[in-house]
N, C-alpha and C positions, 0 to 999 in steps of 0.2 A: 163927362160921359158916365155912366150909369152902368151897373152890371149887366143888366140886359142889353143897353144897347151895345158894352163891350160884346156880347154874347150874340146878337145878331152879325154887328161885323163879322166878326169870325167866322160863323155859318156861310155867312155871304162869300167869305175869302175864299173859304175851304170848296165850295161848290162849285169856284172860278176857277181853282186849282188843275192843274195837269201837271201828271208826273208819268214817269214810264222808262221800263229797259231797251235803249239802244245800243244793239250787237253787232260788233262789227268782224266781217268773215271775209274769207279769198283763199286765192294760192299766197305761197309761200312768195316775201318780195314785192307784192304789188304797191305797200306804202300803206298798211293798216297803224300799224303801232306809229305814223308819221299824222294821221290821217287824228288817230285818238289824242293823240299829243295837242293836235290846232285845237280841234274840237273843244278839249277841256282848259285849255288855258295853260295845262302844267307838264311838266316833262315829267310822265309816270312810264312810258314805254319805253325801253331799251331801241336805239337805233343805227344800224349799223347795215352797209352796202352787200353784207350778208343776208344768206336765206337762212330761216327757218332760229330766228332771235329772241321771239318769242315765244315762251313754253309754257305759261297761265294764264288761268284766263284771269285780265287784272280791270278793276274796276275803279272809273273816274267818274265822280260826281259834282257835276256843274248846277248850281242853285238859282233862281231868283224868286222873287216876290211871288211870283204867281205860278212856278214849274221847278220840277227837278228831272232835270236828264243822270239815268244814271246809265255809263257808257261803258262798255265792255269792249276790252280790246283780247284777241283769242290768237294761236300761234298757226299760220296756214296750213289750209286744208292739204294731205299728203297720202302716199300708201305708203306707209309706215315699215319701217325695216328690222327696227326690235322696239322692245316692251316701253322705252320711253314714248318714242312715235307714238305707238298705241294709245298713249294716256294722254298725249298731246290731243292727237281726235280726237280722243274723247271731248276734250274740253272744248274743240270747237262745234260737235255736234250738239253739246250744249246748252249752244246760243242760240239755238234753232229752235229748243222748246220753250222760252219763257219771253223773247222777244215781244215786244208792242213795234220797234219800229226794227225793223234790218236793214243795216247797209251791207250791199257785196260791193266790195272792192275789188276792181281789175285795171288794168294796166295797156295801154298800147300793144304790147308785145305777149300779154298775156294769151291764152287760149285756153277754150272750151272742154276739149279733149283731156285737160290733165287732170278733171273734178266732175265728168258727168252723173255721176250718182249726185253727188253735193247739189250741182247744178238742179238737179231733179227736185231735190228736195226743198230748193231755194223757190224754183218757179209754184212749188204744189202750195208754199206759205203764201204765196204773194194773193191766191186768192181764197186763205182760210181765218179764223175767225183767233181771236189771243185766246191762247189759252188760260187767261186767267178769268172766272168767273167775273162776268157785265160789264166785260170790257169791252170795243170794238173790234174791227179786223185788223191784221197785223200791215201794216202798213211796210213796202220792202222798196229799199232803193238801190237803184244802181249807181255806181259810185266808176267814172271814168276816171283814174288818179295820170298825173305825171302829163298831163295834156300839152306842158311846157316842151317836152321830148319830141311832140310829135305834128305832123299836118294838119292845116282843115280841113284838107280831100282827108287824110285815114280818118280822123276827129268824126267824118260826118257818114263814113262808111263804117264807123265803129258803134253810132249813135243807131244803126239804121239795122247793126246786125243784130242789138242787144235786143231791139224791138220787138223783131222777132223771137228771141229767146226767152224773153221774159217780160210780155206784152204789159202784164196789170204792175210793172214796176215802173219808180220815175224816173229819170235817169237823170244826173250831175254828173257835167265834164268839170274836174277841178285840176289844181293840184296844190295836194297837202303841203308841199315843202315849201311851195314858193306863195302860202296863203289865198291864191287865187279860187275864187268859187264857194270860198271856207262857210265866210257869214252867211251868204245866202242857204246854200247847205242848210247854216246853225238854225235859220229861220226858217227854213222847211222841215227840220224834223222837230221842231219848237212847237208848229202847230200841226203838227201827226201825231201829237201826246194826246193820250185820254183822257178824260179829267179822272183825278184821282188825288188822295194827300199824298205827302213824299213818304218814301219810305225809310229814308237814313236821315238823322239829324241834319237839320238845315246848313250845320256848321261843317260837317266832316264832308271830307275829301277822296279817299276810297276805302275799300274795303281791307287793304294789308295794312300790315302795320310797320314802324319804320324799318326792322331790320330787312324786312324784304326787299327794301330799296334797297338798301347797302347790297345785296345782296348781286343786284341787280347792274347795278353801277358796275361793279366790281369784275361780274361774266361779261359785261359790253368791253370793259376793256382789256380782257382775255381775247373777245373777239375780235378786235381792233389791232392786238397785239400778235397773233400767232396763226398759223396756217395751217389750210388739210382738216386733219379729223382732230388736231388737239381742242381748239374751242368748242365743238361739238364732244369733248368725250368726259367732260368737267363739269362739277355744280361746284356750288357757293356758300357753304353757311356759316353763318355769325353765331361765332360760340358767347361772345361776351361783349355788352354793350350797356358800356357803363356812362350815365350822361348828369356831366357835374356844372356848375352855373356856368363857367367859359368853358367849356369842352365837353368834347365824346370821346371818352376812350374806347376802344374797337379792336376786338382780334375777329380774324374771316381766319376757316381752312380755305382750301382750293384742292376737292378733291377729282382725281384723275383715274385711270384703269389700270395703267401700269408706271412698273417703273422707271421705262425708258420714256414715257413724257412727265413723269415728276423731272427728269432732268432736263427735259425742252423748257417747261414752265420756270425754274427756279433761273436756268442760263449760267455761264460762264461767271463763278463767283457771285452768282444772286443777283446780274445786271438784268435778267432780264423783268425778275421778280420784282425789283425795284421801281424799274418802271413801269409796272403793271401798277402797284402802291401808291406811286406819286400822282398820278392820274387818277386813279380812283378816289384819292384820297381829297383832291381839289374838287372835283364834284361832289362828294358826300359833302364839303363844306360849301359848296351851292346851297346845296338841296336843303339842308337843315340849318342854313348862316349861321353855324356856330364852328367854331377850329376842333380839328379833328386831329385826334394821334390815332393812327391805322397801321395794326399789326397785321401782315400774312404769314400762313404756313400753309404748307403741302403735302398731302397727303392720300396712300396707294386706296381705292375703294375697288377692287378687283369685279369687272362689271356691271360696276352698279347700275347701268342703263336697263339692264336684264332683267334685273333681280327686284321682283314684285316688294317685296320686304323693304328692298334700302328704297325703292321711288315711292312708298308710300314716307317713309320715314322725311324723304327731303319736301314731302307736302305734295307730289303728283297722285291725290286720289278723289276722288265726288264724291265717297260716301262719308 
């Protein structure tokens, strides 16, 4: 083959090409970051039988030959209580302005009522144009997750209310957990993409980089582990991450508000710390199959949820 004719191929590729941001939004619980997890292949979402698990908005990037879905999973839609909330919307209102494709996700048990502005703003996309210069219109789905839970009467009384609510939307009965509905799904928002070249390296996988996993791994099983307001009153950050040809050496803080939950978190001679570590510590060597030594410590960040300064510092900011 010939330069040129390498150089026609390509043109031809490039012009068969679709690429595009698929957003994925809801309340809080309905099976988003379950929902991003099938989609992409990889366990990049945190998941856990709690609300409100995911606090970035994190990005998965599924390739082929002729598309790039790049998926965005966001922390559900809420009225916000203090200054983290706040930064959480943010991230999910977000997804609202650069989307080609939007999935809403909701749930059997879900309702209308606890996001009608969101709502608002979901149904005014479903008939406006991308906002990215010569793109098409945003294409918006409704996503019924968890359908395994519930009837064909509610199933088909739920298909018929959304109808109404969000007429120029398509509507998918799935469920994320149990892969039902998944591929089809993959192959209706496969051909909702606009054509376009991709816009991350054909090779990469998302946008954080590894320690945010760690990071991540590590608050899931904070969540997993402890009740009430302690998992919610904690972040996660990786001071040191040292990676040698068989291992990753790893120290995390685990910071908290006060000092009466530095002592819930650490427990009774450090058991419960420990097992917060040993679990964490097995999935970090999932996730990167390499052996992991995982150090934790503890320590007071006196409101940090509050305090504009430290949530900018732990990475909650858009600008």
């Amino acid at each position: 083959m010939t330069n040129n004719q390498l150089q026609i191929t390509n043109d031809e590729s490039l012009r068969s090409h679709r690429s595009g941001f698929v957003n994925i939004v809801g309340n809080p619980n309905v099976g988003k970051s379950t929902l991003m997890n099938a989609l992409v292949g990889e366990r990049l979402s945190i998941i856990t039988s709690k609300a409100q698990t995911t606090r970035h908005r994190i990005l998965g990037i599924v390739n082929g030959e002729d598309f790039q879905m790049v998926y965005s999973d966001t922390p559900g839609v809420l009225s916000p209580s203090y200054r983290l909330q706040e930064k959480m919307l943010e991230f999910s209102r977000s997804a609202l302005v650069d989307a080609d494709v939007l999935l809403y996700v909701t749930e059997p048990q879900d309702t209308i009522d606890r996001n009608p502005d969101f709502i608002e703003k979901v149904r005014r996309m479903a008939s406006s144009p991308s906002p990215r210069e010569g793109r098409g219109g945003v294409s918006v789905f409704l996503i019924i997750n968890k359908i395994d839970l519930t009837t064909q009467e509610t199933l088909d009384s739920l298909v018929a209310f959304w109808h109404t609510q969000l007429p120029e939307a398509k509507i998918f009965p799935i469920s994320a957990q149990e892969r039902f509905g998944v591929p089809q799904l993959f192959e209706a928002i496969k051909q909702a993409l606009p054509p376009g070249p991709p816009f991350f390296p054909k090779d990469q996988l998302t946008d954080k980089p590894a320690r945010f996993f760690v990071d991540e791994i590590i608050r899931e099983k904070i969540l997993l582990n402890y009740d009430k307001e302690i998992p919610y009153s904690v972040e996660v950050e990786v001071e040191s991450f040292k990676e040698e040809n068989k291992l990753i050496r790893i120290d995390a803080v685990i910071y908290c508000e006060r000092d009466s939950q530095k002592g819930i978190i650490i427990g009774k001679a450090g058991s419960a710390l420990k097992r917060v570590g040993s679990q964490a510590r097995k999935d970090i060597e999932d996730f990167f199959q390499k052996q992991v030594f995982l150090q934790l410590f503890v320590k007071v960040d006196k409101d940090w949820r509050s305090n504009t300064n430290r949530l900018k510092h732990y990475g909650y900011d858009l600008s």
